[in-house]
N, C-alpha and C positions, 0 to 999 in steps of 0.2 A: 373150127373148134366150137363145140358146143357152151353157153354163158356157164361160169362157175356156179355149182351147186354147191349147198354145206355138204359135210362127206357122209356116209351113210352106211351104219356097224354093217359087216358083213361076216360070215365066217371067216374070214382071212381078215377080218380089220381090227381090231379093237375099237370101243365102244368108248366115246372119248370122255375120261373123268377129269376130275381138279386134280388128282395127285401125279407121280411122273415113277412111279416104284413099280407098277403091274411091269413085267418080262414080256417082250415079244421078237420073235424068228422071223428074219427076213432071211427065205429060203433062194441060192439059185442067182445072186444078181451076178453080173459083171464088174469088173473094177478095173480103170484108165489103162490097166497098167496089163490087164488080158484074163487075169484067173478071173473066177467061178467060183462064187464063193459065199460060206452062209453069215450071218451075222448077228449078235446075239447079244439084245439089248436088255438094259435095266437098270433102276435109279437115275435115270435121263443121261445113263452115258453107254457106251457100246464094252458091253460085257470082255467079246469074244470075235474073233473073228478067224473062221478055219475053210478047209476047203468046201465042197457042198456035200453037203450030205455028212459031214463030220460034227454038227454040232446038234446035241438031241434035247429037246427042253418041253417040258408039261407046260404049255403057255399056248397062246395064240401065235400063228404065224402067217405071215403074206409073203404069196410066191411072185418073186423077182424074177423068172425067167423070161430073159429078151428087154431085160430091164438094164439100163449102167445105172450103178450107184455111187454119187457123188458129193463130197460135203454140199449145206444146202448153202445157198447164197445169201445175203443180205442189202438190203437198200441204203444205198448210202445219201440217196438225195432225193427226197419228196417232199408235194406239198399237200402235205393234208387236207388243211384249212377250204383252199379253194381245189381241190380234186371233185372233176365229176360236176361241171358247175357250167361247162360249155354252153346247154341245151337249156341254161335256162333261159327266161325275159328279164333283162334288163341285167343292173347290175349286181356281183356278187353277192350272195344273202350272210350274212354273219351271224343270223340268228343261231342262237344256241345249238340247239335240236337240226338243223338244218347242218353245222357245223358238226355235229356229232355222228349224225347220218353217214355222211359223205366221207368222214373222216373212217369211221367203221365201214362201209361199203370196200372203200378202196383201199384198206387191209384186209379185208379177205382176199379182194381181189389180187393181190400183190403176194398173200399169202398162199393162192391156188398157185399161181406161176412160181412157184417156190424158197421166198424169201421169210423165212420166219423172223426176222429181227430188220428192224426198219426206221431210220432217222428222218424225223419230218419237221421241215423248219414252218414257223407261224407268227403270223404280224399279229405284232403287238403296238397298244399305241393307236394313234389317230384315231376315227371311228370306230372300228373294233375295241378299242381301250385291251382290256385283259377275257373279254369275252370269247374267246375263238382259240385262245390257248384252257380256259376253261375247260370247254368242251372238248379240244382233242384231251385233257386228262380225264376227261369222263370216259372217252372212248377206248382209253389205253386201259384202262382200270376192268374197264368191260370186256378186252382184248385178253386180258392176260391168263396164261396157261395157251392159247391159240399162237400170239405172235407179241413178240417182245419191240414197244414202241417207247421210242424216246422224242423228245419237243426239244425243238430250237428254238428259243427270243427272238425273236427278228423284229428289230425298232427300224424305222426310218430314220429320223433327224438325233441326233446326240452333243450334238457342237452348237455354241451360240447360246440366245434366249430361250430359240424354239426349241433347242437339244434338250435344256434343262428338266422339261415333261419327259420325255423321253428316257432319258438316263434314271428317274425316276420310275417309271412305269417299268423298264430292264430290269431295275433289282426286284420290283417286289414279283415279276416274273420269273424270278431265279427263287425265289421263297415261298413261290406256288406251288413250285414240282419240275419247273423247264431244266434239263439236263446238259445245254450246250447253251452258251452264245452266241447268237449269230447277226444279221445284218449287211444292209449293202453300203460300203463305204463311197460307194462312186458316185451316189446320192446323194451327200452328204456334203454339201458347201465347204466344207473342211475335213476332207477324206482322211487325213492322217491323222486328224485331231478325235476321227469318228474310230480308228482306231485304239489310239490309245486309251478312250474310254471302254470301247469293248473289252481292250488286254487288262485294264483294271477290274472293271466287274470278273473278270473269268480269275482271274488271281484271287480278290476276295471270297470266290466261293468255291475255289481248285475244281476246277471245270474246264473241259474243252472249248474251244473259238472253233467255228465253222462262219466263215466270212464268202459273201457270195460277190464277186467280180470277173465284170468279163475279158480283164487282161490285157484290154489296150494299150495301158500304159507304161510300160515296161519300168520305166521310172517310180512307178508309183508303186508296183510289185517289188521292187529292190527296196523300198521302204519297208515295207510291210514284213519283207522276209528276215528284214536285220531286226523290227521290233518284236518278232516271233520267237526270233531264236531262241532256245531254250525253253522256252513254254511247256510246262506237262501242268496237265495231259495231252496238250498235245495242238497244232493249228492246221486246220484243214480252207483250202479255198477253192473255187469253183465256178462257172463252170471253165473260165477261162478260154471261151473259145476264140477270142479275136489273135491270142497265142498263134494259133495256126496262120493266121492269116500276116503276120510280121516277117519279116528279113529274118534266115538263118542263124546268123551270126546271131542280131540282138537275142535272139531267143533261147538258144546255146546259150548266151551270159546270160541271162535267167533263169534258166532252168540250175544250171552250177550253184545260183546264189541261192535259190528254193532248196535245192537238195542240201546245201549245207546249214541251213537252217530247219532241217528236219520239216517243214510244212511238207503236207500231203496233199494233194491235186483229185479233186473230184470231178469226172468230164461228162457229158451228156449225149452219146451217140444216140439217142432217140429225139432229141430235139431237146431247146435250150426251156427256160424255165423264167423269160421276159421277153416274150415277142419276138414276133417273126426276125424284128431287124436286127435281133442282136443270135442269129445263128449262127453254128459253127460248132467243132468241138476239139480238142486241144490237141495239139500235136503229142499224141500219148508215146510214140516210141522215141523221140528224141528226149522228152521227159524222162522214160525208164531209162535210158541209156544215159545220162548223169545222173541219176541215183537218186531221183524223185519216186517216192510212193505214190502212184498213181493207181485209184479205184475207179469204177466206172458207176453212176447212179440212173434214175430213171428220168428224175426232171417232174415238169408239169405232169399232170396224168387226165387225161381231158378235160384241160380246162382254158380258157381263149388263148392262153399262150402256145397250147396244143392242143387242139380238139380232138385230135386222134390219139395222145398221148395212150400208151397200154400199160407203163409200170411193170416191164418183162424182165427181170435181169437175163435171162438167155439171151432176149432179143438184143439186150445190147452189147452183150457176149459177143453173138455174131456179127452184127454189127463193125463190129472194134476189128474182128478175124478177117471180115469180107470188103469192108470198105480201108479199114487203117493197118492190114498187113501183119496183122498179132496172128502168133501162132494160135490156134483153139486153146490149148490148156493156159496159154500167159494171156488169154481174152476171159477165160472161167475164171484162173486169178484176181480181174481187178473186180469183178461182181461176187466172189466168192471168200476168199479169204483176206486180200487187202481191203473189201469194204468189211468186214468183221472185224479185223485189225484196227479202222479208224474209229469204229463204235466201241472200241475197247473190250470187244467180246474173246474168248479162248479160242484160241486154232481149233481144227475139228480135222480131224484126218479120218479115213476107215481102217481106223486099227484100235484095240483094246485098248482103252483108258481115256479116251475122247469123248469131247461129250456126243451127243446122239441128236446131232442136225441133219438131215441128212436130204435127202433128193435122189431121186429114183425117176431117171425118165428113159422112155424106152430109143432103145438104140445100143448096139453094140461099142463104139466108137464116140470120141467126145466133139468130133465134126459132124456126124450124123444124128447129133441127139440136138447141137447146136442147126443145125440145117431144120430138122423135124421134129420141135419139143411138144408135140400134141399131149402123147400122154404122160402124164408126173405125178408121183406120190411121195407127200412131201411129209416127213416126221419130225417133230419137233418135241422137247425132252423126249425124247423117246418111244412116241406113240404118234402112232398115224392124225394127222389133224386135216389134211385136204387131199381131194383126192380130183384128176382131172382124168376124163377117158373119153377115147377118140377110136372110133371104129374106121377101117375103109374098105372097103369092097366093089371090087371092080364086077357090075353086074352083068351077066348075061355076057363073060368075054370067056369065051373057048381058048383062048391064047392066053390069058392068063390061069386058069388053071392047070394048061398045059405045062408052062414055066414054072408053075407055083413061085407066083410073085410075091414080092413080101407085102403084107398088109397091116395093120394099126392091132386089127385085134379079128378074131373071128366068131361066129355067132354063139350066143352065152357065154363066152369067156367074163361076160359082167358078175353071171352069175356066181361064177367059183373062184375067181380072182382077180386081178387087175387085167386089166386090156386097153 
């Protein structure tokens, strides 16, 4: 697949503005469920939605044929700050401008693979001080109408003398602009005491906990779950992959005590988000099957924790389907609407009165679109914002034109609409 380009007006695109109210026809897609169908957006939510060829509107429109159209996804776990940092010399740069780069690179990029809304947690504290959440709010501020970014606090130490900087540099990090809490308690010479400082700051300023642990403890998660409960907005933790690697049983009683403290489980089937030796990714269907909210995020996104990291939610779609036994549509779930659900965004369905997220990748089928997500065109309020197109052509094969095999797209189809 060719590197993400900005998207580029076409007669079938609209021409991207600040506002979200211009009407546009998406002619012809498919929908999970079989029909063919037109769809008819405006004011950033979906107008209409009838069969093809039933809906007529004076506006732009982009043809969906050979397309499925699917709510668009959301990122439930990224890290901005250091994204795209792999390839450099030495160590992580925190500089401003380098931080805001990286941090805007790797939402578009996230935003080609079609996640318009996206939570990215960012250290605060030590060396970076408040520099590096600075910058991701420069870069969300610059993002917005494109992709809707929210920042996690993430302090290292909380407990103690040392904590005492800490728990100070959190608040005034929640009075910058950061929209969540977050932090690793396992770090923390006094884990439970690093909690209940976090649960205090997020109660002072009615805010979401996003707590990143990798789960070993089972002991230590039954803490956590009983200091959660009740919490709104809400406690999400993550990635949780040593989860998998425990005795049945103990994990079974943990999952019962998460689910009934309402915490929601973030996992990483594309690799974890602290080095290689803490991989793994959480036992997601014994999870759903006691009544844990379970999404799926993306993690590192090349950077030394992953250098290959891509920030796909499909990928980790499939992932979940191919490696951990999710049906395709309850693997589009944890990347689509239960990570949406934990950023406290509106359901999105394709029906009339939803907002207008949307995701268009070609493929009949939601295991074929997950198998082959080349090409994607992804709307956000309402209007085309990325666009990804992928050609194949099998050259000079007499057998395949014979069969007329399926292919990506065929020659100009650039020209007059998606392919």
């Amino acid at each position: 697949m060719p590197d993400s380009q900005p998207p580029q007006p076409s007669p079938s695109s609209p021409s991207p503005g600040p506002g979200d109210g211009s009407a546009l026809l998406l002619c012809g897609a498919r929908l999970t469920d079989g029909r063919t169908v037109d769809v008819r957006l405006g004011g950033g939510r979906i107008e209409a939605v009838g069969t093809a060829g039933s809906l007529s509107a004076h506006t732009a429109r982009v043809d969906l044929a050979g397309y499925l159209l699917l709510p668009a996804p959301a990122e439930a776990h990224a890290h901005s700050d250091t994204a795209l940092s792999a390839d450099g010399d030495g160590p992580v740069s925190y500089d401003g401008q380098d931080v805001q780069r990286r941090t805007t690179e790797a939402a578009l990029l996230q935003l080609g693979h079609g996640a318009t809304a996206l939570r990215s947690h960012v250290h605060v504290g030590d060396v970076q001080g408040l520099g590096a959440l600075t910058a991701v709010l420069r870069a969300r501020r610059a993002l917005r109408g494109l992709v809707e970014l929210t920042a996690v606090a993430m302090p290292r130490v909380l407990t103690g003398l040392a904590g005492a900087e800490g728990l100070a540099i959190l608040r005034d990090a929640m009075k910058m602009g950061a929209s969540v809490v977050g932090g690793c308690p396992d770090l923390d010479p006094d884990p439970t005491g690093y909690v209940e400082a976090v649960l205090e700051v997020a109660s002072e300023h009615g805010c979401p906990v996003d707590l990143h642990t990798d789960g070993d403890d089972p002991a230590r998660l039954t803490r956590f779950a009983a200091m959660a409960g009740g919490l709104r907005p809400g406690v999400t933790l993550g990635p949780c992959g040593a989860l998998g690697r425990l005795p049945f049983e103990t994990v079974s009683r943990t999952a019962d005590q998460l689910a009934a403290a309402g915490v929601t489980v973030v996992c990483l089937p594309q690799g974890g988000c602290s080095g290689v030796d803490r991989r793994g990714t959480a036992p997601v269907r014994l999870l759903q099957t006691a009544g844990v909210r379970v999404a799926a995020g993306s993690g590192a996104m090349r950077d030394l924790s992953n250098p290959v990291g891509r920030g796909d939610p499909l990928e980790a779609a499939y992932l979940l389907a191919s490696r951990y036994g999710l049906r395709p549509e309850d693997a589009y779930t944890a990347v689509s609407s239960s990570a949406r659900a934990l950023l406290g965004l509106p359901e999105v369905r394709v029906e009339a009165g939803f907002p207008a997220e949307l995701l268009a990748v070609r493929g009949d089928r939601l295991s074929g679109a997950l198998a082959l997500a080349y090409s994607r065109i992804v709307v956000h309020r309402g209007r085309v914002v990325a666009r990804t197109s992928a050609v194949r052509e099998y050259c000079g094969s007499a057998a395949a034109a014979a069969l007329d095999l399926p292919r990506q797209g065929r020659a100009g189809d650039h020209l007059e609409g998606p392919s």
